[in-house]
C-alpha positions, 0 to 999 in steps of 0.5 A, a space after each residue: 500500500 502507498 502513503 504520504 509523508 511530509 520530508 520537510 523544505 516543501 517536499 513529500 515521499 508517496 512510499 510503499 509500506 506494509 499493510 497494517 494489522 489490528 491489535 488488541 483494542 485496535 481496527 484497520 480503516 480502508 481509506 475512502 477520503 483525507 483531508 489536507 488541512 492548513 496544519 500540515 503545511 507546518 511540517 510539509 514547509 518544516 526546513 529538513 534540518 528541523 525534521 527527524 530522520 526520513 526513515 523516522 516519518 510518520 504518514 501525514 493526515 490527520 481528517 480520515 475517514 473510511 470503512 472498517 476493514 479488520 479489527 483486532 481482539 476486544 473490540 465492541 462497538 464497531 465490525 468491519 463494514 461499518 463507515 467510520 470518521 476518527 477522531 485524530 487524537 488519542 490520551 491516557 484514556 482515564 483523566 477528567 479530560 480524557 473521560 469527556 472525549 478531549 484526548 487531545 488535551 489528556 493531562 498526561 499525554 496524547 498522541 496526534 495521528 499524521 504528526 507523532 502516529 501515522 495519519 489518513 494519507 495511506 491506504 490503510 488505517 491503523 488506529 484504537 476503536 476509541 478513536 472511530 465516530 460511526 457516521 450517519 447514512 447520509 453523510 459521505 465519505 468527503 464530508 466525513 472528511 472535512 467534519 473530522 477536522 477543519 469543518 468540524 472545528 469552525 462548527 464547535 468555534 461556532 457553538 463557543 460564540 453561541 451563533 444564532 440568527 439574532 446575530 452578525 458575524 465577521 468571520 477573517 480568513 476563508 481558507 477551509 476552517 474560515 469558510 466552513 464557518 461562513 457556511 454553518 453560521 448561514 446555517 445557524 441563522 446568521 448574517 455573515 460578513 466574510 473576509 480575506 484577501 485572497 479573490 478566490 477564497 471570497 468568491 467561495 464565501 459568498 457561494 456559501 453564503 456570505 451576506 458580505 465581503 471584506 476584501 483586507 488588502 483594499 484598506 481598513 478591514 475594520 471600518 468596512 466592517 463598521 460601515 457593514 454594521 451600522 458603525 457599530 461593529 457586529 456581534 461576534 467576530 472568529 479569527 481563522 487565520 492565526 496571524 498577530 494582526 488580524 487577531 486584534 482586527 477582530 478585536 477590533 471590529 466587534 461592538 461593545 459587548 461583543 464576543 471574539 473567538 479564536 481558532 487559528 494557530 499562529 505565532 504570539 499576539 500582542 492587545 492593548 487590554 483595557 481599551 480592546 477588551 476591558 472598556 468594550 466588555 468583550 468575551 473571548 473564546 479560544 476554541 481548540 478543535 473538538 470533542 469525540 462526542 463532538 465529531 458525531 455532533 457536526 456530522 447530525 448538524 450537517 444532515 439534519 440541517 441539509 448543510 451543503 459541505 460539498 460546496 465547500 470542496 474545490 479539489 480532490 486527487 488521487 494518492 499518487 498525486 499528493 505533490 500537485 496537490 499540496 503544491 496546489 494547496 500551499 498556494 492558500 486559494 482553494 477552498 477543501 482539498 481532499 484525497 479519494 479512494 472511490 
């Protein structure tokens, strides 16, 4: 079977590998699709000097998603057949934060899958029963997909903001997490103000929705959302991008009493507390990724509600064609790109 791993100096390997085998407790996914999410372009863009030694690798990926092929003695709650999203992460199994489905911040230690465990860009997954979410019958393998992480991620920022149709919204950058949040907030109700500089990444946006566009390379990305709102600002902002200035834009740009919430990863920020966040009586979120219980819970959201997450998919390539793809995905102007079997 083939996988991808990320070499480092924007460089990949699609290499022969041996097909997994299901321990106690542990099942082997066929692959029908995988995400390429923002995050791997750390270690994709990772200089080789920083990186371990090739042979020591994992395979990348980390939104699988697919059909139970084998499982190993122990399991119970899924057989083969069964189509399964993964929830990426794994704990101690046994902490406060572990027993509500957030292995990803164990108090001990977590293994991440497509960083430290290998990830969905192979053919075959190994990984614990624990880690596999049932999908419902009229989700897809590529909504599957993109729930498992970044799809999923702006939904549970969403529901941290408590996004109903009483509310605006600016959501700053309309990469894949960006833009699924343009598209759930529509679903959710609200009027959404979506901004980026990228032309493309706003067009999706308002395919998905967006009662309106900011173009940030035209000029103040604030006033324009001030003149959008009746100069008030909106009632809650999510930054998406993770860079220093668009964090305080959207500090910025909320009204009095708003609330902020951020969900990109970037690099250390500087506020000037009292006048951003002190005088204006804001709330501020932090939003990391999601629950296993909250994996199956955007997957109902998306067929309950008839969400169209297929709009949200610009690419799809085969395995073997991993290099164009994340050539094509680190030019940051597709909307979701995803990895097919079928």
């Amino acid at each position: 079977m083939k996988g991808v791993v990320f070499l480092g100096d924007s460089e990949l390997d699609i290499r022969e590998l041996p097909k997994p085998s299901a321990g106690s407790g542990e099942v082997v996914i066929e692959m029908k699709a995988s995400g390429l999410c923002g995050s791997d372009l750390r270690p994709y863009r990772m200089p080789k000097t920083e990186k371990a030694s090739p042979e020591l690798l994992h395979v990348g990926g980390h939104e699988p998603c697919g059909v139970i092929a084998e499982i190993g003695p122990n399991v119970t709650q899924v057989k083969v057949g069964d189509r399964v999203m993964m929830h990426h992460y794994t704990g101690c199994g046994a902490c406060s934060m572990c027993r509500i489905g957030y292995t990803q911040m164990c108090l001990h230690h977590h293994e991440v899958y497509g960083s430290t465990e290998d990830g969905g860009h192979q053919d075959y997954l190994l990984c614990p029963e624990s880690t596999c979410i049932k999908m419902p019958d009229a989700l897809t393998f590529e909504q599957g997909a993109a729930c498992a992480c970044g799809s999923g991620t702006a939904f549970h920022a969403l529901k941290r903001l408590g996004i109903s149709a009483m509310d605006t919204i600016a959501i700053f950058g309309q990469g894949p997490v960006g833009a699924s949040g343009t598209l759930f907030a529509k679903s959710m109700g609200a009027r959404v103000i979506a901004v980026d500089v990228v032309p493309e990444r706003l067009e999706l946006a308002k395919k998905l929705g967006a009662d309106a566009v900011v173009n940030a390379s035209d000029g103040n990305s604030v006033e324009a959302i001030r003149q959008l709102t009746h100069g008030e600002g909106p009632d809650a902002t999510l930054d998406a991008t993770g860079i220093s200035q668009v964090r305080n834009d959207a500090v910025d740009a909320v009204k009095y009493w708003g609330r902020v919430c951020f969900v990109g990863e970037g690099n250390a920020t500087k506020f000037d507390v009292s006048p951003q966040i002190i005088h204006k009586q804001l709330t501020i979120y932090g939003s990391w990724t999601f629950s296993t219980g909250g994996l199956a819970e955007v997957a109902d959201f998306v067929v309950e509600r008839n969400v169209p997450l297929d709009d949200l998919i610009t690419q799809r390539f085969q395995l073997d064609q991993a290099v164009e793809a994340y050539e094509l995905f680190t030019g940051a102007t597709t909307g979701k790109v995803l990895f097919t079997w079928d």
